[in-house]
Backbone as ProteinMPNN parsed JSONL, in Angstrom:
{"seq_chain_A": "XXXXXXXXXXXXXXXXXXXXXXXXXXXXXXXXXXXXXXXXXXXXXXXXXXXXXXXXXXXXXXXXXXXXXXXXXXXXXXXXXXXXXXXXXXXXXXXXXXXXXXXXXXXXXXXXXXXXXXXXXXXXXXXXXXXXXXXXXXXXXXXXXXXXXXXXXXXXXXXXXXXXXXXXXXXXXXXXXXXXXXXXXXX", "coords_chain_A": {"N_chain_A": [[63.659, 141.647, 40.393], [62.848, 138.567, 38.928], [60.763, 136.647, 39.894], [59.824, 133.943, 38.71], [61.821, 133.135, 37.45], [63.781, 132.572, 39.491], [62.387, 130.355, 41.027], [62.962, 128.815, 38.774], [65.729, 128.707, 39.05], [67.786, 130.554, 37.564], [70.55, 132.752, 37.297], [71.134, 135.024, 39.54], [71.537, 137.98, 40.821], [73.16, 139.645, 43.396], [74.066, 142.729, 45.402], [77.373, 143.244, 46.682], [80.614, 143.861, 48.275], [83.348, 144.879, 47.746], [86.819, 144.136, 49.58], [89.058, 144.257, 49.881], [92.043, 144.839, 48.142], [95.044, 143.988, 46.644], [96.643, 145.267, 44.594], [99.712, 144.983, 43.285], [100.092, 142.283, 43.654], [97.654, 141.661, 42.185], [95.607, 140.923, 43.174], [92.522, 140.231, 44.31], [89.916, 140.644, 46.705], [86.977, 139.667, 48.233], [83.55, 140.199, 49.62], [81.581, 137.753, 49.325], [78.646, 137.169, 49.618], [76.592, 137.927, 52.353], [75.587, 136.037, 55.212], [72.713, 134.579, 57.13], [71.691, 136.647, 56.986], [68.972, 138.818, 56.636], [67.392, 140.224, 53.831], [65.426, 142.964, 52.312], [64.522, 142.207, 49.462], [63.006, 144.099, 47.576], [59.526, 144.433, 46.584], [57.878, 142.919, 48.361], [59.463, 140.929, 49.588], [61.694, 139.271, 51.505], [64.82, 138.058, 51.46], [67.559, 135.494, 52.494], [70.591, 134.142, 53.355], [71.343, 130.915, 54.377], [73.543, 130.226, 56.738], [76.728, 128.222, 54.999], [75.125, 128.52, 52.472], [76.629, 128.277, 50.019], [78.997, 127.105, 50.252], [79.804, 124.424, 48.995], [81.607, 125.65, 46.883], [83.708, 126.545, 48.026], [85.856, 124.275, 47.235], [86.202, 124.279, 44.648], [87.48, 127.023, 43.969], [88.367, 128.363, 41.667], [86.414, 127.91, 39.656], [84.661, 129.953, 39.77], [84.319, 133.226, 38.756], [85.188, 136.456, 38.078], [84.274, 139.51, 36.963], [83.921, 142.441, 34.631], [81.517, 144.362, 35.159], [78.246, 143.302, 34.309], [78.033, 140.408, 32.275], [80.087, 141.574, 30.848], [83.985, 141.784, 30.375], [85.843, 139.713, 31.708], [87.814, 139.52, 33.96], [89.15, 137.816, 35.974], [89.771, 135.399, 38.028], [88.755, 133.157, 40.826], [90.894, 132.37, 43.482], [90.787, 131.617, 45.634], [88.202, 130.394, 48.008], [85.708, 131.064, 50.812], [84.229, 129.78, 53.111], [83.082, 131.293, 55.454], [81.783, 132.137, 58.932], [80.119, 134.624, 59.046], [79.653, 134.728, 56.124], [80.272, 133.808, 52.479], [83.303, 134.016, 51.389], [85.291, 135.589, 48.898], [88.422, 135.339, 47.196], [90.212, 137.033, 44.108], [92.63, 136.154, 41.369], [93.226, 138.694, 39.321], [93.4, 139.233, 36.242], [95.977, 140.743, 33.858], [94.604, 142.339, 32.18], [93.362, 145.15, 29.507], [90.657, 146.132, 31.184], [90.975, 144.787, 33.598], [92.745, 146.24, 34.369], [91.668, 148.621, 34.744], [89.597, 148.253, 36.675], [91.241, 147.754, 38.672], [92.937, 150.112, 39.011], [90.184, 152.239, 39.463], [89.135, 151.122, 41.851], [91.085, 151.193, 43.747], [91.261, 154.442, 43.587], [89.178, 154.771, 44.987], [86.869, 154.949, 43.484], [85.113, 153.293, 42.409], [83.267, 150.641, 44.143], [81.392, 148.789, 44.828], [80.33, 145.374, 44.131], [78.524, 143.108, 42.062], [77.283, 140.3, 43.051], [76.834, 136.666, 41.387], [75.101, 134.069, 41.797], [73.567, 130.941, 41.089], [70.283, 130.185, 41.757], [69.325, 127.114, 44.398], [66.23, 125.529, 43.655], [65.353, 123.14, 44.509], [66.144, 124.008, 47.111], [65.787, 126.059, 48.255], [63.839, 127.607, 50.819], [60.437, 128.762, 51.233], [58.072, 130.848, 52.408], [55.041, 132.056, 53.41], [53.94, 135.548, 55.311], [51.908, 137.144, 56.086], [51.485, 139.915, 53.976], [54.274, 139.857, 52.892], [56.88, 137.923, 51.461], [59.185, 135.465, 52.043], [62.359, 133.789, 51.047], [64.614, 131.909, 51.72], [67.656, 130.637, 51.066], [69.383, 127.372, 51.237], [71.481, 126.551, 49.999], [73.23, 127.436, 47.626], [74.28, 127.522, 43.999], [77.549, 129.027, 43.567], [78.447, 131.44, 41.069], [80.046, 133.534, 40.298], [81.706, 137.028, 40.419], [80.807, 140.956, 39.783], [82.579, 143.481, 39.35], [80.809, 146.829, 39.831], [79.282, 149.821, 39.083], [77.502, 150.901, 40.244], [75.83, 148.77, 42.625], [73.691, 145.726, 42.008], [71.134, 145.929, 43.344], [71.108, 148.23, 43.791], [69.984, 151.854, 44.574], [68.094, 153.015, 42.008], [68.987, 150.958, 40.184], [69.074, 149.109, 37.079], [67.795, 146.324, 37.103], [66.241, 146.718, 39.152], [64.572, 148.295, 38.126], [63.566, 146.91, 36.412], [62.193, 144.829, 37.962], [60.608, 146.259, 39.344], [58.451, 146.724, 37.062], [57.729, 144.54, 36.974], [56.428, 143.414, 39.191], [53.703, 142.731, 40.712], [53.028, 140.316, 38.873], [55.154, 138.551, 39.415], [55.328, 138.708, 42.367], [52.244, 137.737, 42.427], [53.008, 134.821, 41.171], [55.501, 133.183, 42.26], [52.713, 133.148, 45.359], [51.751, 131.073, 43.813], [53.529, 128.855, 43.666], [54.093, 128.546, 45.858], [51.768, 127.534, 47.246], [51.57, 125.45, 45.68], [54.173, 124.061, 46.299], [53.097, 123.481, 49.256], [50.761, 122.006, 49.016], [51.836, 119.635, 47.72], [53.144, 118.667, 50.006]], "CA_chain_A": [[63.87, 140.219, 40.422], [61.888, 138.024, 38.47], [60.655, 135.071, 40.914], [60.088, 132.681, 37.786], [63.499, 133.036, 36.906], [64.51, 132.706, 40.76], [62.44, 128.998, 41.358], [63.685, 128.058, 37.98], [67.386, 128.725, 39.045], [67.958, 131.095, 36.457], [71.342, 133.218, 37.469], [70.445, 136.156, 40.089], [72.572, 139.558, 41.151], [72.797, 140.522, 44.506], [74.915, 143.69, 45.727], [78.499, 143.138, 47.899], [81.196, 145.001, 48.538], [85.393, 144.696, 47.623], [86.668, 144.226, 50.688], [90.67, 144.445, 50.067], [92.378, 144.869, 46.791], [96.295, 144.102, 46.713], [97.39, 145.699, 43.331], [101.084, 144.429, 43.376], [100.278, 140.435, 43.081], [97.007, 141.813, 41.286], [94.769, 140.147, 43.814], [90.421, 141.496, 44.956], [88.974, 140.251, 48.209], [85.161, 140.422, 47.71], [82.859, 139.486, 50.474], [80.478, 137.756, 48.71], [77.075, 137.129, 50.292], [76.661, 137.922, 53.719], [74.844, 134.68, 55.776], [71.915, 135.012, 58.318], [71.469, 138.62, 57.496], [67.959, 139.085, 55.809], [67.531, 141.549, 52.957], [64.27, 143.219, 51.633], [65.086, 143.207, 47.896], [62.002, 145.009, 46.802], [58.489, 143.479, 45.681], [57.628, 142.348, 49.592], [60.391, 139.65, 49.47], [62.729, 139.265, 52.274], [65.806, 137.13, 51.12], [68.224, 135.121, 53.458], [71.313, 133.521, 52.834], [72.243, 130.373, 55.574], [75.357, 129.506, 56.752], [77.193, 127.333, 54.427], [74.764, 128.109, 51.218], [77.735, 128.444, 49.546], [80.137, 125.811, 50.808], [80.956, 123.836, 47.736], [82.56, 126.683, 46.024], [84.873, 125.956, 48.509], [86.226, 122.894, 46.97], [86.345, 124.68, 43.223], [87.438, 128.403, 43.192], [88.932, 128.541, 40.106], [84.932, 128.188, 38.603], [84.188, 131.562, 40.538], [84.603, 134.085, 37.698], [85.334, 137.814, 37.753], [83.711, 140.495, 35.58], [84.149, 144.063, 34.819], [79.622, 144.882, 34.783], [77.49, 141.528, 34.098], [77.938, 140.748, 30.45], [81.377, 142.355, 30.386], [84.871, 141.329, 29.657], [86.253, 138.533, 32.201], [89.354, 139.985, 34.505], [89.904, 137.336, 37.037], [89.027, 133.848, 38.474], [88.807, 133.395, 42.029], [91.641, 131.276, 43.788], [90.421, 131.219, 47.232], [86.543, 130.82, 48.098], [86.312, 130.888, 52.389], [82.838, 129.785, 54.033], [82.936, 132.0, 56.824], [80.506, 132.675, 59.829], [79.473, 135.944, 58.568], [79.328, 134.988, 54.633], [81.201, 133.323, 51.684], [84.032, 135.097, 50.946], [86.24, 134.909, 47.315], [89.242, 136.186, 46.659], [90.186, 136.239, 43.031], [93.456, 136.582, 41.242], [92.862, 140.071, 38.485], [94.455, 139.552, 34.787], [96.343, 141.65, 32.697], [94.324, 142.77, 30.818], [93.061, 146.425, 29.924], [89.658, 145.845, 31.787], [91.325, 144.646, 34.58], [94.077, 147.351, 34.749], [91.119, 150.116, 34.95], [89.057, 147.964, 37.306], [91.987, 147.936, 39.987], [92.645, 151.388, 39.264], [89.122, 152.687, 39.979], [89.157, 150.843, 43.463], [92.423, 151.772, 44.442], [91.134, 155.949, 43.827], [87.803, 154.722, 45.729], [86.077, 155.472, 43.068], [84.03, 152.123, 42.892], [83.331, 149.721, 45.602], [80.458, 147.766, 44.852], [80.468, 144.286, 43.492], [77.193, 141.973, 42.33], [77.24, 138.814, 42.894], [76.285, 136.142, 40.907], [74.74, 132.711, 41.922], [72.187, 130.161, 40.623], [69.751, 128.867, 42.823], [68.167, 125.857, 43.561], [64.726, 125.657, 44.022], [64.973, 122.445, 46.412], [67.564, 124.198, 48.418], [64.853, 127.418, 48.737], [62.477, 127.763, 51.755], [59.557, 130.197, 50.584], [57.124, 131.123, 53.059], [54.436, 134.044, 53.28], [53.74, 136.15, 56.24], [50.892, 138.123, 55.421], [52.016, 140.43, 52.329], [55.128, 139.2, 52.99], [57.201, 136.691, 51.512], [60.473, 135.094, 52.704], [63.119, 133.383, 50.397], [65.634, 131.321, 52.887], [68.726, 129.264, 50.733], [70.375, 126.962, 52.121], [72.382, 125.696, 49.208], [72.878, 127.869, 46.051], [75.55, 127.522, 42.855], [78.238, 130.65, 43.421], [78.809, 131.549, 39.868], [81.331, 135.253, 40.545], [80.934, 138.535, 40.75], [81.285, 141.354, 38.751], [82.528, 145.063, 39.937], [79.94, 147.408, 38.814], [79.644, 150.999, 38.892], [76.292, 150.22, 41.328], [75.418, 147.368, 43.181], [72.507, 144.939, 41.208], [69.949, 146.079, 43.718], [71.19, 149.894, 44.793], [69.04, 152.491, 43.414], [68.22, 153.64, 40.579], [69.698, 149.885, 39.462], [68.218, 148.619, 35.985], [67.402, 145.686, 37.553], [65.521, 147.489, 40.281], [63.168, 148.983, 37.254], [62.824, 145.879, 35.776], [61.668, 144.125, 39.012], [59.174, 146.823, 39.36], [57.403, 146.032, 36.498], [57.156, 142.67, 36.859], [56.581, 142.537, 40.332], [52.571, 141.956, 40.846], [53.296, 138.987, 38.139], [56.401, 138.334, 40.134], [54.721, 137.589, 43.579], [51.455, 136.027, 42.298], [53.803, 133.457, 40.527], [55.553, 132.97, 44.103], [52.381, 132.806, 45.355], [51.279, 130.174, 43.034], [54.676, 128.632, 43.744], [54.09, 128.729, 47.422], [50.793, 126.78, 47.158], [51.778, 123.812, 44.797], [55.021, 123.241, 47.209], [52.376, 122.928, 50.648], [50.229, 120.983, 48.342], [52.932, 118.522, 47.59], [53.983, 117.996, 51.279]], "C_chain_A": [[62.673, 139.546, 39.775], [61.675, 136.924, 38.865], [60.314, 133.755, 39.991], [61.376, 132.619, 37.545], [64.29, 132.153, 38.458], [64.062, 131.227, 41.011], [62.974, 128.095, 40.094], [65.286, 127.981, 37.822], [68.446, 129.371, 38.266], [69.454, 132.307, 37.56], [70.53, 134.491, 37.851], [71.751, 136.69, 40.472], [72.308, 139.919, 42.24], [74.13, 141.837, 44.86], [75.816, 143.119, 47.157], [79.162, 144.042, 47.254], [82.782, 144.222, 47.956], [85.277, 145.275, 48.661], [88.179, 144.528, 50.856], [91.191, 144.366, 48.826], [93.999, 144.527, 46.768], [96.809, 144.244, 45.243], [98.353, 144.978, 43.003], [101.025, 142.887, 43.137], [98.659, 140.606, 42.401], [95.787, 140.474, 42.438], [93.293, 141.085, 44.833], [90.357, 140.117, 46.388], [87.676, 140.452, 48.395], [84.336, 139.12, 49.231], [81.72, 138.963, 49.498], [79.106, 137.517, 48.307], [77.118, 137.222, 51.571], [75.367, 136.184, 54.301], [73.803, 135.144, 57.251], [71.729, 136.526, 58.402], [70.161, 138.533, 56.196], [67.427, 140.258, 55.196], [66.719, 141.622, 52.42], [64.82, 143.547, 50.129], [63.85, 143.391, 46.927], [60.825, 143.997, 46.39], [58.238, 142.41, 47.072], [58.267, 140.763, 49.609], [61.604, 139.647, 50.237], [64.016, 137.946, 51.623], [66.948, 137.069, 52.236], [69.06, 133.917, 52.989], [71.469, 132.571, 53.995], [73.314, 130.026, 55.356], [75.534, 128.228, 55.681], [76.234, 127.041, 52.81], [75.709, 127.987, 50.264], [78.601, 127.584, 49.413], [80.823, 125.31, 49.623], [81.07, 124.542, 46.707], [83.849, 126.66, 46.62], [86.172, 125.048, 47.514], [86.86, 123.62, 45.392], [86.903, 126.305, 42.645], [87.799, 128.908, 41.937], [88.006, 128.768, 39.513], [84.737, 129.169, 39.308], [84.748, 132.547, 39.381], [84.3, 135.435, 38.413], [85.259, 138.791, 37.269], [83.718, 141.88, 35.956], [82.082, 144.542, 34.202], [79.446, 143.001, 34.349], [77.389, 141.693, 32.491], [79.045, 141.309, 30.154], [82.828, 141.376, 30.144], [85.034, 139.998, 31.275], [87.692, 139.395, 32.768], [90.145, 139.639, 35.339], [89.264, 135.813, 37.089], [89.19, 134.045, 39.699], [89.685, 131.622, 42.512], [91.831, 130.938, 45.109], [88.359, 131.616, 47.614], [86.825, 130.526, 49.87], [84.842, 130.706, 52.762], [83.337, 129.941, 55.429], [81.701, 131.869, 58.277], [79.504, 133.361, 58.782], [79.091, 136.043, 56.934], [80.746, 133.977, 54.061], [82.392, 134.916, 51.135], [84.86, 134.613, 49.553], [88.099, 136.174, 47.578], [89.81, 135.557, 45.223], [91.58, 137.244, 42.656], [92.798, 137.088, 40.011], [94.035, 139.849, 36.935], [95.043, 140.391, 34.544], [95.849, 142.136, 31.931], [93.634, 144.137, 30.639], [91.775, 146.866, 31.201], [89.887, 145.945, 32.889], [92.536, 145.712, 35.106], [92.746, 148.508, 35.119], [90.27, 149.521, 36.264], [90.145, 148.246, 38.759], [92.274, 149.455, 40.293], [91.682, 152.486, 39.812], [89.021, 152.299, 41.406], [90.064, 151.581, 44.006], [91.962, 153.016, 44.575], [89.659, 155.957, 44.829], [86.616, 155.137, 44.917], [84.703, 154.311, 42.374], [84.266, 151.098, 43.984], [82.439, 148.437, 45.634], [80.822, 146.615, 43.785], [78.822, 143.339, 43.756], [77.434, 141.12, 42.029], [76.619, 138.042, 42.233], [75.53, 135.1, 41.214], [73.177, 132.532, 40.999], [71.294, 129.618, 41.87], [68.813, 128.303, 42.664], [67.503, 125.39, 44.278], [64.578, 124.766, 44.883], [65.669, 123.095, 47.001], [66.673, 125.82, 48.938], [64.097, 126.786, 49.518], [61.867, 128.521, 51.783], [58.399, 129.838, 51.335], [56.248, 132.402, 53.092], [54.065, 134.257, 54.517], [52.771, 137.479, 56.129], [51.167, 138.716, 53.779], [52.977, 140.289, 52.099], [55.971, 138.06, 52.349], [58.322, 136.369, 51.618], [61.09, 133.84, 51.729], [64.562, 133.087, 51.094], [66.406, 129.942, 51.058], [68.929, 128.807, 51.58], [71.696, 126.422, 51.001], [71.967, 126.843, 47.639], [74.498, 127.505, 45.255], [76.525, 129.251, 42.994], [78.9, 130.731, 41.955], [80.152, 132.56, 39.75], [80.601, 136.004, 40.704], [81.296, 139.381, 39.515], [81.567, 143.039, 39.509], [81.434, 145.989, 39.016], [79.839, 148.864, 39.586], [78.48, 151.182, 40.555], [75.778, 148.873, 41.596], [73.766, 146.933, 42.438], [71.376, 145.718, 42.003], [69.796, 147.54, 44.149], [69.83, 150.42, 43.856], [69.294, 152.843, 42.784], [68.937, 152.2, 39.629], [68.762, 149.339, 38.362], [67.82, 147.661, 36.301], [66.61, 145.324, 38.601], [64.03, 147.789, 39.317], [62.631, 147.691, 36.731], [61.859, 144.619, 36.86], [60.425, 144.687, 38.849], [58.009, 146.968, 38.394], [56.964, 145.242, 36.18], [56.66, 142.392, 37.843], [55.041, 141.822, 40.921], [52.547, 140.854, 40.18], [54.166, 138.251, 38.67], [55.808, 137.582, 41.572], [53.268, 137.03, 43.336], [52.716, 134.866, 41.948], [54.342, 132.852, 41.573], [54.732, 132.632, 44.832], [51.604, 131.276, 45.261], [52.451, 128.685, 43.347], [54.712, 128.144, 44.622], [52.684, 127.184, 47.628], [50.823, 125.577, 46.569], [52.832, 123.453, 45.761], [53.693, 122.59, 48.488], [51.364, 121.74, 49.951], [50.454, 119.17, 47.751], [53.285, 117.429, 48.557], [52.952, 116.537, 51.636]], "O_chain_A": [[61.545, 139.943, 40.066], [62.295, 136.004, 38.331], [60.5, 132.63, 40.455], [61.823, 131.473, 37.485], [65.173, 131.299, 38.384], [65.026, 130.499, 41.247], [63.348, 126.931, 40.241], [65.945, 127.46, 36.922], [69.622, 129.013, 38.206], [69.055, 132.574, 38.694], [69.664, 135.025, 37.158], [72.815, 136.071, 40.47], [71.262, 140.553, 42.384], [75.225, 141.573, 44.363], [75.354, 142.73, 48.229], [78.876, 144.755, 46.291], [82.99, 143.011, 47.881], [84.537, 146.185, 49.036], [88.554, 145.027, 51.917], [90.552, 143.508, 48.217], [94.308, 145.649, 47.169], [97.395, 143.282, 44.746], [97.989, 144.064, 42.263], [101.886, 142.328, 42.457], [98.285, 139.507, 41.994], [95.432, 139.339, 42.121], [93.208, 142.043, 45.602], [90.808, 138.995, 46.62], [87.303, 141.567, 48.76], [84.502, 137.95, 49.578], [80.996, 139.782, 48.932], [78.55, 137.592, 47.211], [77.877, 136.384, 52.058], [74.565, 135.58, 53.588], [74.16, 135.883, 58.168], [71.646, 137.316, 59.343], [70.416, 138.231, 55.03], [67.036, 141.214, 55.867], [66.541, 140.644, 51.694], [65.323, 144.579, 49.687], [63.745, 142.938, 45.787], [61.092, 142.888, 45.925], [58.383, 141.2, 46.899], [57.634, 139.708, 49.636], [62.619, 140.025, 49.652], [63.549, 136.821, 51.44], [67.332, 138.072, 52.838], [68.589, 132.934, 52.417], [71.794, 133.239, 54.978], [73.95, 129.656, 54.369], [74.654, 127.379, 55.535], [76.339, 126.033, 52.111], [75.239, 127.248, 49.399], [78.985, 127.303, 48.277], [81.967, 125.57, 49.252], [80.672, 124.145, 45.612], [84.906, 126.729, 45.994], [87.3, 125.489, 47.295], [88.039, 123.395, 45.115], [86.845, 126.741, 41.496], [87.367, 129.92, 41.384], [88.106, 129.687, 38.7], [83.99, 128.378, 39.884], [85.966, 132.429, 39.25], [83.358, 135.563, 39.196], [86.362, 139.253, 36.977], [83.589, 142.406, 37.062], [81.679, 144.907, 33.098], [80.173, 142.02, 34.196], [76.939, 142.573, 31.757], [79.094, 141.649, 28.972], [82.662, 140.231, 29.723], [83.966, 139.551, 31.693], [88.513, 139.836, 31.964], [91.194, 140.17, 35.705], [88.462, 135.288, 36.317], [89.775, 135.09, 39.983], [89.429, 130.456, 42.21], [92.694, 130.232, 45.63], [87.637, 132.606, 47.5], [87.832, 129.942, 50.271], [84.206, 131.755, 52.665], [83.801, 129.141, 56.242], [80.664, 131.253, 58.029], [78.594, 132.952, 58.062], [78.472, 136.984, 56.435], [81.73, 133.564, 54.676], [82.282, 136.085, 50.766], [85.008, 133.432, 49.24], [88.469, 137.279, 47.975], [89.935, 134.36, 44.962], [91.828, 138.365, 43.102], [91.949, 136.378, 39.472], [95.177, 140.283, 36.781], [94.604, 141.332, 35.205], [96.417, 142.477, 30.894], [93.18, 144.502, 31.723], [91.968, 147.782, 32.001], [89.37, 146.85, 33.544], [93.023, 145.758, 36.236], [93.093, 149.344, 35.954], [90.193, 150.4, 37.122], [89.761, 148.891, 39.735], [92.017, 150.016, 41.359], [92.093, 153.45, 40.457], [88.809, 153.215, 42.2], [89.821, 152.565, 44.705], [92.034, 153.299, 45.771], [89.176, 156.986, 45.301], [85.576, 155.575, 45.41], [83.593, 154.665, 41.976], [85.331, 150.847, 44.549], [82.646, 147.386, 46.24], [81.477, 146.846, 42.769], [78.211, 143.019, 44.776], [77.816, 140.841, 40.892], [75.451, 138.429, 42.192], [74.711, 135.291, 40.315], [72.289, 133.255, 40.547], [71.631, 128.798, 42.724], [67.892, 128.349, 41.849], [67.799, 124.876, 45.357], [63.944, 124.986, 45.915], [66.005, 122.369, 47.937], [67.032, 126.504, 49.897], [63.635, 125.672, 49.267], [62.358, 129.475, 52.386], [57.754, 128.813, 51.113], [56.653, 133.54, 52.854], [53.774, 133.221, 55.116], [53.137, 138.654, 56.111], [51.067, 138.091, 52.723], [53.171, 140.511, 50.904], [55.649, 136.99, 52.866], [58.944, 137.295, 51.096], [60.341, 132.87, 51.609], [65.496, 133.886, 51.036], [65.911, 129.024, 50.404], [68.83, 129.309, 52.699], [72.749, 125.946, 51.424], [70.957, 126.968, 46.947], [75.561, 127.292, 45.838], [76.127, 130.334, 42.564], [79.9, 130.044, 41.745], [81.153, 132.236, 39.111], [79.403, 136.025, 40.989], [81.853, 138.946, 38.507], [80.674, 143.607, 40.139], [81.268, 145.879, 37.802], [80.35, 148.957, 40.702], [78.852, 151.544, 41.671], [75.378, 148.06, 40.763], [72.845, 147.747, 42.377], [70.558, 146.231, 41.24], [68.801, 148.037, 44.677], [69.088, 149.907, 43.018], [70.45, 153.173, 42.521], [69.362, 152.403, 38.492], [67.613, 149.096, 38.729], [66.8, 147.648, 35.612], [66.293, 144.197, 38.981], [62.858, 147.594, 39.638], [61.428, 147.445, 36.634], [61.06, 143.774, 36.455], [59.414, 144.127, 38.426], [56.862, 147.254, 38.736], [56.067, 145.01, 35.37], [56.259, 141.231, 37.92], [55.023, 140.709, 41.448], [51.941, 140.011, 40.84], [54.017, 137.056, 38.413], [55.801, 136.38, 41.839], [52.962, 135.984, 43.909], [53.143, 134.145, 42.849], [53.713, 131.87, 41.968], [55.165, 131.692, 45.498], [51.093, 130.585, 46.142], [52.007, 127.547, 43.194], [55.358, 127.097, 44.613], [52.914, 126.077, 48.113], [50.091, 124.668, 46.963], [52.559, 122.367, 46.272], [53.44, 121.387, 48.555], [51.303, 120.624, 50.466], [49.779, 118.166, 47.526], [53.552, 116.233, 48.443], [53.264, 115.769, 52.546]]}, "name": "protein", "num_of_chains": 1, "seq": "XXXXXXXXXXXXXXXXXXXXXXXXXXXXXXXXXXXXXXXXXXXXXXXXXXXXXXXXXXXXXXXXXXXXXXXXXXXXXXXXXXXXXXXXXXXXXXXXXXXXXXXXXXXXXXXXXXXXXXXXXXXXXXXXXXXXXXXXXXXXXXXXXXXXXXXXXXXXXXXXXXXXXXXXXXXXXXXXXXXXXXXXXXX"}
């Protein structure tokens, strides 16, 4: 993760899951951020989604997009977004199209499962605190952009976006840091 990218709102990847697939009306079920569940994603950075960061995706699912890998073809839109307890959920209706014919296929044999999520977020709507070496990244309000099925989840291992964290990441949390200190400075 590159934490300039992250207070400048720059489009981030987190790892969910397909949660129900119905082939036959060509329809995914993707949980797609869990809420109040705090996740070390590498580079001493706890991240935490609250209830309702999500919410007005509600209002718009249709802008919730569907991708076969990030950067790949386009195989759905999402025509139900659900702010849950436990997380935003999408469900998105799956095209016709070859992409999307191999994407349902691969679920259906279990032979992928993971889905990364997309959102933007935004930097007033972050609460960034440090706790010794620690630092904590609380939304309350981010942009849900889609998801994309991918072979591995954005943050599993061995994820290219895992390697690229790790060599950014002493530049990564000074900047956070630095980040951290001009907000308290502000107040």
């Amino acid at each position: 993760m590159n934490l300039q990218e992250l207070k400048a709102g720059a489009v981030q990847y987190r790892a969910a899951e397909v949660k129900d697939i119905d082939a036959a009306n060509r329809e995914m079920m993707v949980k797609a951020a869990p809420y109040e569940l705090t996740m070390d994603i590498g580079g001493g950075i706890d991240e935490t989604f609250k209830r309702g960061t999500f919410a007005r995706a509600v209002k718009a699912p249709q802008r919730v997009s569907a991708f076969w890998e990030h950067g790949g073809p386009l195989i759905g839109r999402g025509i139900q977004v659900e702010d849950r307890e436990d997380g935003v959920w999408v469900r998105a209706k799956i095209g016709r199209t070859t992409a999307a014919a191999d994407v349902i296929s691969l679920i259906e044999d279990d032979l992928i499962r993971d889905v990364s999520v997309e959102f933007r977020p935004i930097p007033e709507s972050m609460l960034v605190t440090q706790d010794g070496d620690r630092l904590a990244v609380v939304h309350t309000r981010a942009h849900l952009i889609g998801f994309a099925v991918v072979n591995e989840g954005a943050y599993g291992e061995g994820a290219y976006v895992s390697s690229i964290r790790d060599e950014r990441l002493e530049r990564d949390r000074e900047a956070l840091r630095l980040w951290l200190a001009s907000a308290k400075a502000r107040r």
